[in-house]
C-alpha positions in Angstrom: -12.6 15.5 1.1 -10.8 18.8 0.8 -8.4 19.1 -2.5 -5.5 18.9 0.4 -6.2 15.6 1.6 -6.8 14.0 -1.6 -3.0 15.0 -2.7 -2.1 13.5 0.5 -4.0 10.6 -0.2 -2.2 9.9 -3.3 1.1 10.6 -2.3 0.7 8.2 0.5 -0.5 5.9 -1.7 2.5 6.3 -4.4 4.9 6.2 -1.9 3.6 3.2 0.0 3.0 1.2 -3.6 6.7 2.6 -4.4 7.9 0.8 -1.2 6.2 -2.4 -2.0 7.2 -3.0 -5.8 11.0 -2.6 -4.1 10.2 -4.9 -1.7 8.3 -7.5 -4.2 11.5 -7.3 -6.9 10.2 -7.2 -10.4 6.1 -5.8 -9.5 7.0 -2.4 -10.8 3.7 -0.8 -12.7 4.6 2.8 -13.0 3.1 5.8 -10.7 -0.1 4.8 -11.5 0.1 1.7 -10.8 1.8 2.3 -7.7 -0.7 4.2 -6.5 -3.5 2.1 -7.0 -1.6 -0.3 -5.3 -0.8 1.5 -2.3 -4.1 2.8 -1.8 -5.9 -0.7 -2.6 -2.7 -1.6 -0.2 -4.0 0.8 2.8 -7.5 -0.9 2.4 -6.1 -4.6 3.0 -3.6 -3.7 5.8 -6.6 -1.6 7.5 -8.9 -4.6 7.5 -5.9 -7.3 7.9 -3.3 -6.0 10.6 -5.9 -5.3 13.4 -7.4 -8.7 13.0 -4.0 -10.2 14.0 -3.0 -7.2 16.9 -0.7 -5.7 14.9 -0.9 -1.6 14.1 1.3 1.4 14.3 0.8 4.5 15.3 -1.1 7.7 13.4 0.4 10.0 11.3 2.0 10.2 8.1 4.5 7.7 8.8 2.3 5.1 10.5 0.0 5.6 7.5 2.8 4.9 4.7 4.4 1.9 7.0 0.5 0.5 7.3 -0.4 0.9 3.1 3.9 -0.2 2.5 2.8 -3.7 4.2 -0.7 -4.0 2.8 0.9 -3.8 -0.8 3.1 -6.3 -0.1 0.3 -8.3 0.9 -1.2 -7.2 -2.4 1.8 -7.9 -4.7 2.2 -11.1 -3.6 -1.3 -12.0 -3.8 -0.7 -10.7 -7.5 2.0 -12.7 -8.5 0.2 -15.8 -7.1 -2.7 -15.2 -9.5 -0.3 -14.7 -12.4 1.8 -18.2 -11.3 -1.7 -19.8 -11.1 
């Protein structure tokens, strides 16, 4: 992996664990966090959204949406554990 698409990695990955701390209120962890979220985020919705039929397209943006929703799933399954 060139030193370019590592910075996109992790920008993706900010951005898309960005997006889902706004969407679960009160999961902010900082830009690190985020980013390990939305890269742990792209992982889940990359194994999860397929099995149920349910992808979009390539690109940038289809990559962001697809990490945005997997760290959603991610959050929630976070705050679960904490309830728990």
């Amino acid at each position: 992996m060139g030193l370019e698409s590592l910075l996109i990695f992790l920008i993706i990955g900010g951005v898309a664990g960005w997006l889902g701390s706004l969407l679960v209120k009160g999961a902010g962890m900082g830009l690190v966090g985020n980013i390990i979220v939305g890269i742990v985020g792209a992982f889940i919705a990359g194994f999860v959204l397929p099995m149920v039929g349910f992808a979009f397209g390539g690109g940038i943006v289809g990559s962001i949406l697809n990490a945005t929703i997997g760290a959603v799933i991610l959050l929630l399954l976070l705050r679960l554990i904490k309830r728990a």
